[in-house]
Structure formats: C-alpha cells, structure tokens
C-alpha positions in Angstrom: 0.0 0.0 0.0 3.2 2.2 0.8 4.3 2.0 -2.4 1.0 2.6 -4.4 0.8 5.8 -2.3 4.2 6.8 -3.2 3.4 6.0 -7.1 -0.1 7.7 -7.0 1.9 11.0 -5.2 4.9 11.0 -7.9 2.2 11.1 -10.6 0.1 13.5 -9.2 3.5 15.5 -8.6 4.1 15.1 -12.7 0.5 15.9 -13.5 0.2 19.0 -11.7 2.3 21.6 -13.9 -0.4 20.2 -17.0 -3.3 20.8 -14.2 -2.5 23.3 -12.7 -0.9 24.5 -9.2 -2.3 25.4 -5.8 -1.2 28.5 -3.8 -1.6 27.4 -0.5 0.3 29.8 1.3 2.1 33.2 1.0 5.1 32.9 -1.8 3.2 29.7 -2.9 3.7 26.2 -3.3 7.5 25.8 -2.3 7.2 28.9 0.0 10.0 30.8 -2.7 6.8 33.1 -5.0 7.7 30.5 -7.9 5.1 28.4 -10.0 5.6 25.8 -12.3 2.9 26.4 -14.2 2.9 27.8 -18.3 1.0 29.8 -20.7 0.2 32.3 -18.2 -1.5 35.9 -19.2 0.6 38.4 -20.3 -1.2 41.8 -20.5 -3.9 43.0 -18.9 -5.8 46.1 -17.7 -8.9 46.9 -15.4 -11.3 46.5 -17.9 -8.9 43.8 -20.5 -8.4 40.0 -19.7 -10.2 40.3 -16.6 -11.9 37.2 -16.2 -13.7 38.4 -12.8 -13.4 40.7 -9.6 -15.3 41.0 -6.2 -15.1 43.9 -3.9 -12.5 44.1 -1.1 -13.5 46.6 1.7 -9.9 48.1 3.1 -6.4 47.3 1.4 -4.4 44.2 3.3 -1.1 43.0 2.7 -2.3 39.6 2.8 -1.6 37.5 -0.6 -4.8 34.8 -1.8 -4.5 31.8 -0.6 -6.1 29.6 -3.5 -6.9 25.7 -3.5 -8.8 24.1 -6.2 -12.0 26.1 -6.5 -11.7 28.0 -3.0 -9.8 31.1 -2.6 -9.3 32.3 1.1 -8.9 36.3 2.4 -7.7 37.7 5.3 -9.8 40.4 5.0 -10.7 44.2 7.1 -13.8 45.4 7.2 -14.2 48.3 9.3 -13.0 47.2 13.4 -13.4 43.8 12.5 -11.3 41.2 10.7 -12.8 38.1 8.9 -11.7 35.3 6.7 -13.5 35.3 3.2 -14.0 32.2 1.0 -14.5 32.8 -2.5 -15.2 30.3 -5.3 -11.8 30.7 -7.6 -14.2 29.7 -11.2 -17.1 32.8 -10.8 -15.4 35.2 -7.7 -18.8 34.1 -6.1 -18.6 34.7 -2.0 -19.2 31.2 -1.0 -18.6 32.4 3.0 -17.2 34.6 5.5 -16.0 33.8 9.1 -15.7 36.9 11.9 -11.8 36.4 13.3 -11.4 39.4 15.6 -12.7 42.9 16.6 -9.4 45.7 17.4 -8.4 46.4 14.1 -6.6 49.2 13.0 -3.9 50.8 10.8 -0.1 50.9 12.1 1.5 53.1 8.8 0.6 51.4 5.9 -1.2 47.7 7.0 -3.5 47.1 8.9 -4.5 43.9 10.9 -5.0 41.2 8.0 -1.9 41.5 6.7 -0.8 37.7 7.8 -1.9 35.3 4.8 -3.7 32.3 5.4 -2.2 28.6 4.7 -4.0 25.8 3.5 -3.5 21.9 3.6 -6.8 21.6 0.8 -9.2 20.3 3.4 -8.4 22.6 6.2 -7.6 26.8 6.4 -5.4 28.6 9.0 -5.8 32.5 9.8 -3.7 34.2 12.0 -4.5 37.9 12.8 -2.5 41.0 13.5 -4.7 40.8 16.9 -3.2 37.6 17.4 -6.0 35.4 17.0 -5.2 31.9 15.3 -8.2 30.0 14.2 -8.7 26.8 12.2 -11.8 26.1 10.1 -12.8 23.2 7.3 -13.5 24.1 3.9 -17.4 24.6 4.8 -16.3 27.0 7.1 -16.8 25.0 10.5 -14.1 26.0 13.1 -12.2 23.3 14.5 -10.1 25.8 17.7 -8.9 28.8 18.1 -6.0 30.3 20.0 -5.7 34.4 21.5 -1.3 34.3 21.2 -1.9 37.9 22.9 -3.9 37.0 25.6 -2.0 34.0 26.0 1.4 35.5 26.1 1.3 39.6 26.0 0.9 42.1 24.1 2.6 42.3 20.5 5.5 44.8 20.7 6.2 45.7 17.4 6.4 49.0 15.8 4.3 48.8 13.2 2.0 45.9 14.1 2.4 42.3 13.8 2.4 40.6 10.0 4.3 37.7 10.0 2.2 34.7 8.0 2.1 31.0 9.8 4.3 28.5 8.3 2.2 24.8 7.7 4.6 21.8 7.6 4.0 18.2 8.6 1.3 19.2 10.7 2.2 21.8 12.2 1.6 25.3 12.6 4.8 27.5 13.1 4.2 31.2 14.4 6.9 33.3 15.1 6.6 36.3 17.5 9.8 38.5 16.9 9.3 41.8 18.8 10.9 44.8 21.1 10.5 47.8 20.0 7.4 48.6 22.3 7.9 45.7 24.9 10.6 44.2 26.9 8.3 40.5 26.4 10.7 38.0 25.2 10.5 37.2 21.1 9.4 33.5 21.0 8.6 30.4 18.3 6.0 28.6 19.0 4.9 25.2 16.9 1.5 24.0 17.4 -0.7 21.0 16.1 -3.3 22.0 13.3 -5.6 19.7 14.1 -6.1 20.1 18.0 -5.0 23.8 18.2 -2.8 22.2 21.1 1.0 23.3 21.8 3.8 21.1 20.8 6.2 23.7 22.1 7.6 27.1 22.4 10.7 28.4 23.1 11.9 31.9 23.7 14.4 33.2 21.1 16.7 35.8 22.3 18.6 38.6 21.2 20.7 41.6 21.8 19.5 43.9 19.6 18.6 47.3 20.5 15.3 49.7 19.6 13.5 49.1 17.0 16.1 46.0 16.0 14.3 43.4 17.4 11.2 43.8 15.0 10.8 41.2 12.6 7.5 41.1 10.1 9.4 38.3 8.1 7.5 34.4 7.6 9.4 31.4 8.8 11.0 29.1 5.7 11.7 25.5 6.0 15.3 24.1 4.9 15.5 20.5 4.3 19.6 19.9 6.1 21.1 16.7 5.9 19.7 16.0 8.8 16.0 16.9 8.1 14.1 19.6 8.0 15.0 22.9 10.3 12.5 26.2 10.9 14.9 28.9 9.6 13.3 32.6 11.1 15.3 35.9 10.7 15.0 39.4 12.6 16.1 40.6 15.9 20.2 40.8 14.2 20.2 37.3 13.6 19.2 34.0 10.9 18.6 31.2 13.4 17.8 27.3 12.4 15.3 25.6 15.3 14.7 21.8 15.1 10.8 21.1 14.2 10.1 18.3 16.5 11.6 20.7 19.8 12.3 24.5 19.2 16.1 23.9 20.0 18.3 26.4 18.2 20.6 24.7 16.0 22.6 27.4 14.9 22.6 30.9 14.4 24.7 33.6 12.5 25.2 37.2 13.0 25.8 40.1 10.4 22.6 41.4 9.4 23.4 44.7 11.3 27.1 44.7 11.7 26.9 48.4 12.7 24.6 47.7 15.5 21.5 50.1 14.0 18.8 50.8 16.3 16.5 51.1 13.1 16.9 47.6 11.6 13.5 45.8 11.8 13.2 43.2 9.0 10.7 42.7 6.4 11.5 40.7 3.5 11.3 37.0 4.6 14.0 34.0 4.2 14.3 32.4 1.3 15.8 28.9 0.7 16.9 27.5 -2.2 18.2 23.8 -1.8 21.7 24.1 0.3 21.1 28.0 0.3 19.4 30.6 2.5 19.0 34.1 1.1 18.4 36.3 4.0 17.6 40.3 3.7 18.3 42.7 6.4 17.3 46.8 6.2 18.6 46.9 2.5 22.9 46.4 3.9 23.6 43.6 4.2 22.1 40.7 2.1 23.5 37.5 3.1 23.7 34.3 1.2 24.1 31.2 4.0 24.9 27.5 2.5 24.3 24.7 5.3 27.1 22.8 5.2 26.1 20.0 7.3 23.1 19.8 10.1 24.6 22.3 12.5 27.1 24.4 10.4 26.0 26.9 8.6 28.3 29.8 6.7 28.1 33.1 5.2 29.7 32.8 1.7 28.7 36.0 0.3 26.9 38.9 0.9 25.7 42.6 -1.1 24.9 45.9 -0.3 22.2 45.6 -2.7 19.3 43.9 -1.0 15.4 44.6 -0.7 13.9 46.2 2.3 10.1 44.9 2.1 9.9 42.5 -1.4 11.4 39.0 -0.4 13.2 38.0 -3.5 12.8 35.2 -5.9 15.2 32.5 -7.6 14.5 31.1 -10.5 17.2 27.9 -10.0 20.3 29.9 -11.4 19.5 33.5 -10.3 18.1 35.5 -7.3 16.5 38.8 -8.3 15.8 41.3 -6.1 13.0 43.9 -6.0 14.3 47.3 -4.4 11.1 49.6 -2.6 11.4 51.9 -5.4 11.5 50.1 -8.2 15.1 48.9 -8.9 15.8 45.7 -10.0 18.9 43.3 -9.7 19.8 40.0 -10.9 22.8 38.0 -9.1 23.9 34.7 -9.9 23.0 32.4 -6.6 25.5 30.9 -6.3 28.4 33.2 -6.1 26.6 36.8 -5.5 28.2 37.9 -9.2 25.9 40.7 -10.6 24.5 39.6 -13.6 22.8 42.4 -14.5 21.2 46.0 -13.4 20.6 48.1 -11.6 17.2 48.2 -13.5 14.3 50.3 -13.6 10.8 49.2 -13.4 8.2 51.7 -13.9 8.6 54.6 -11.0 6.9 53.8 -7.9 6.8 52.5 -4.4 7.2 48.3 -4.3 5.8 46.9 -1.2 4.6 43.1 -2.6 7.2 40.1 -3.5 7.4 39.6 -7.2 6.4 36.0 -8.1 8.0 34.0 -11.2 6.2 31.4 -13.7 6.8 30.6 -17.7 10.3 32.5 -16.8 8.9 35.5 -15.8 8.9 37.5 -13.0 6.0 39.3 -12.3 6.4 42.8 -10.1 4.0 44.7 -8.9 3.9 47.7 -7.2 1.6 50.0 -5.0 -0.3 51.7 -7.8 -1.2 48.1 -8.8 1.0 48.2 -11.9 2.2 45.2 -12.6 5.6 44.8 -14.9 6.8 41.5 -16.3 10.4 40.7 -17.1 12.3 38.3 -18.5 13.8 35.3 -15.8 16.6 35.7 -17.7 20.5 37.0 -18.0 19.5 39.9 -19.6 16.9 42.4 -18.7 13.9 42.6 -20.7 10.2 44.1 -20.0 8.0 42.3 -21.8 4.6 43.8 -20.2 3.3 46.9 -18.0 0.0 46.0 -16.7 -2.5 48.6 -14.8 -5.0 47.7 -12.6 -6.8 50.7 -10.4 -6.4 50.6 -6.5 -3.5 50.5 -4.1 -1.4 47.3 -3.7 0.2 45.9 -1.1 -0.3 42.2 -1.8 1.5 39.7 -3.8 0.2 38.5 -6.5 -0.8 34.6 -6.6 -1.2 31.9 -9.6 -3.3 28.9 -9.6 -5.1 26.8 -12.9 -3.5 29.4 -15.6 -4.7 32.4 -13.7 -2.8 34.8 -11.9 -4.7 36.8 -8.5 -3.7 40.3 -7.9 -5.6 41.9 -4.5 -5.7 45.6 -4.5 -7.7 48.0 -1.6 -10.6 48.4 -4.2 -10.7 44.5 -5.5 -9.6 40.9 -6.0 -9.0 40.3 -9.6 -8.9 37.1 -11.4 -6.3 37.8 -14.9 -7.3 35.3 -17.6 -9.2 32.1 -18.1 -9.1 29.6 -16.2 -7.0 25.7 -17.2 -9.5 23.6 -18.2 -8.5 20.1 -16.1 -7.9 17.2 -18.2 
C-alpha cells in the first residue's frame, strides 16, 4: 500500500504543472513566490483580460491563498477582521467567518496582513490581533487560539504581520518583537488539528530599539539532517529543530553596525543548500548549510530589498528594491549579472512572483511589470489595474490573482483540467 501511495503522489506530482498548481500559502507552493505552471497571461488592464473581480472593503497585505475552487482572504472590514471564502471559477462569496474585533492601521497595514495557509481540506488564519483559528472548507471552526492573551501584548512598531508556516502538521508562528515591549520574542509550533502546543521556546537577542522587529514568515530548509525552521529578525538568521524548538545554529551580520532602526521585512528564502536572508537593505546574506549544525556566510551585497522577499528562479536570485530597482545575481556566487534596472517609478511593497520564466512585479499603484527570468533584462509587459497594492500577487489553474484596496481580480481564463 506504501508504495502505491508513493506511485499515485509521484504522478500526481508530474501531472500538476499540466493541471495546474495550488497556492496554498504566501510565496506559494515551495514557500520561494515560484510556479511551475505555463501559458500564463501576459497583459492586462482593469477593464482587458479580466476574467472576474469581487469587492475588497480596506487594502491588506495579505496575498490569496487559493486551492482548487476555493480562494481564502484575510480580509478588514471596518474594526473587524474576517476570513472570506471565495469560489476561484465565478469570484462568487461562498462564506465569511468573523476572526477578531481591534483592528486598526499601524503606517501602511493594517491587521490582515498575515496570509492564510492551507492543507486543501483545512484553512489557518492568524490575525495581527493575534488570533489563530482553524476552520474546514465549509467554514466550521475546528479551535482557536488568543497568542496575545495567552502571552502579551505584540510589541512591534508597526504591528504584527508575520504569515504562519504549515509543515508536517504543524503550525509555526513566530513572534519577533521589542521595540514597544521588553516581552521576550518567541517560536512557537502547534498542532493543526487540535490547536494544542507542541512547544515554544523563547528566542533571544541583543538587539537594540526598534532592532528586534521582525514582520518576516518562517521558511523551511530541508539539512542533511532533516528539515529545520529557519526565522530571521532581531540581528540574527537562526535554524530551530521542528520536533523541539532547540536552536541549531545561528549567525550574526545582518546589522554589523549595530542600528537601532533595523527591523526586517523581506522573509527568508531557501533555495536547496542556500538561504537568502535580507536585512534593512545592507547587508544581504547568502548562507549555504554545510552539514546539520554548520552553517556559513559565503557572500553577501549591499544591494538587498527592504520589504519585497526575492525570488530564484534555479540559477539566479532577483531582487525587487522599494522603489523600483531591479537586480539579478547569480546564486551561487553573488556575481551581478545584470542591473541596476528600472521598473516603472513607484513604491514596491509586494514580493514579485516567477512562472513561464517571468517574473512578475507589482507595485503600490497596482502596476504590474513582467520581465524576463533571464541573464539579460527585458520588459515584456506593464500592466494597470486601479487601486492601491500591497499584496503579492498569486497563480493557480492558468490564472494569476492580484488583490488591491478596491478589489480581488482574477487575470485570464481559467485551465481547463484534463
């Protein structure tokens, strides 16, 4: 039976990029904002290739999480936050669930901006409140947790927004904080079907002000010896063991000057042996794990992002300045391949995404450029759409899903399913 299962899973695997892909959590199916999927739309404008759109009350950083025919929201309406369920095929309102009262704006987000995850038969929402809650596809909750009220206040400067990481089970929250509290910053992991705690463990750190401030999403890297929670913020990249919290390692150098303004944004991302870790712009690290507890710094650039996580593509990393410059490195060595680049002028808040070997960018006038995944720069495609963006764009069954404060809109027809 083991090895049916394992045969029915590799095709399924093999099938999918004809299918079509899920987007089951912020930055996607590998947790890196890459899709395998082809033949994607290439222009579009409010009223051109627009296959449907629903109403969104209030902006959210928040990205669609999208799974089959259901597409879930964090959404804000008004004081209160609630998770939407939307039928991905007609942009139909199938549900809504309340998840907290006590919103409200810190600078630009407000308190949805943590995307939901998905498994396909079950959805996990975590608020900027700090409410966690579980629910099936019909919208029956399961639990729900109050990590605030449990714990303390939230203590970062501009609100909480860090997205839960799903893996084997689990549910990973990280609570990196300081600059309003002297609480201790903490990972927790906790079982998604009971709600129950596996374990938390406090995760310390020396830095100073507003330093401690993370807004970044744990990423998983699959060591030698399994699979690690790698979080970054508070000065440091640190790898915890799933099945405990212990710290495995950690490495320094993401504020080498010791400055009191260095919160973190732009989450971790790993690419086989390699972890790409941003900091406030200087320094950008590149980590390679060279065995289960060692871990080294083996190049790093003055050239990183300060809110868009970047994207790899398998040879190259690009990288998505705030306003609008571009650079592509090669991964493996930090070697600029090409820019700095301009995309059109603006302010660039969401993570591009790549598919079909393009990268999609879009920034907070919900313009959306597409370039090349290649060692050259090319723009292929400026795209408008009407509304202010702060949320990443997401690709499922040939479509791609681009939330602004004024809509969700659904670009292109829909993969028929073989």
């Amino acid at each position: 039976m083991r090895e049916t299962g394992l045969v029915l899973l590799l095709i399924s695997t093999l099938a999918s990029p004809a299918l079509g892909e899920n987007w089951p959590q912020w930055r996607g199916p590998n947790q890196t904002g890459t899709s395998l999927e082809k033949d994607l739309p290439l222009r579009w404008s409010h009223t051109e290739n627009v296959e449907w759109k629903i109403e969104m009350p209030d902006r959210s950083g928040a990205t669609p999480i999208i799974w089959g025919d259901y597409i879930f929201l964090n959404v804000a309406e008004g004081e209160s936050l609630h998770l939407w369920c939307v039928d991905s095929s007609s942009g139909t309102k199938l549900w809504t669930r309340w998840l907290s009262d006590g919103n409200y704006f810190k600078q630009k987000h407000n308190m949805s901006s943590p995307s939901p995850v998905t498994d396909g038969r079950h959805v996990w929402v975590l608020t900027g409140t700090g409410v966690l809650r579980a629910f099936d596809f019909q919208g029956r909750e399961l639990w729900h947790r109050d990590i605030q009220k449990e714990y303390g206040a939230f203590g970062l400067n501009h609100g909480y927004g860090s997205s839960p990481l799903l893996h084997q089970g689990r549910i990973y929250v990280q609570v990196l904080h300081g600059m309003t509290t002297d609480e201790p910053s903490y990972l927790m992991a906790i079982d998604s079907l009971t709600g129950k705690n596996l374990w938390r463990v406090e995760r310390p750190t020396d830095a100073i002000m507003e330093s401690p401030d993370s807004y970044t999403t744990p990423a998983v890297l699959e060591s030698a010896d399994g699979p690690q929670i790698v979080i970054s913020g508070g000065d440091y990249v640190t790898g915890h063991d799933p099945d405990t919290g212990r710290e495995i390692w950690r490495v320094s150098g993401l504020n080498p000057t010791r400055g009191k303004w260095f919160r973190i944004i732009a989450s971790p991302l790993v690419h086989k042996d390699m972890i790409y870790v941003s900091s406030r712009i200087n320094p950008f690290l590149a980590l390679r794990a060279r065995g289960p507890e060692s871990i080294e710094t083996v190049w790093s650039t003055d050239q990183g992002p300060d809110v868009p996580s970047p994207v790899h593509d398998g040879k190259h990393l690009y990288i998505v300045r705030d306003k609008g410059i571009m650079w592509c490195l090669d991964g493996q060595s930090g070697k600029v391949v090409w820019g700095p680049e301009r995309l059109r002028p603006g302010t660039y808040s969401s993570s591009p995404v790549l598919a079909d070997n393009r990268i999609y960018v879009t920034n907070e006038d919900g313009v959306t450029s597409v370039v090349e995944a290649s060692d050259r720069f090319r723009t292929v495609a400026v795209n408008e759409l009407e509304g202010y963006t702060l949320s990443s764009p997401a690709i499922s069954e040939g479509q791609i899903f681009i939330r602004t404060a004024e809509f969700l809109y659904c670009i292109g027809k829909r993969r028929a399913s073989d």
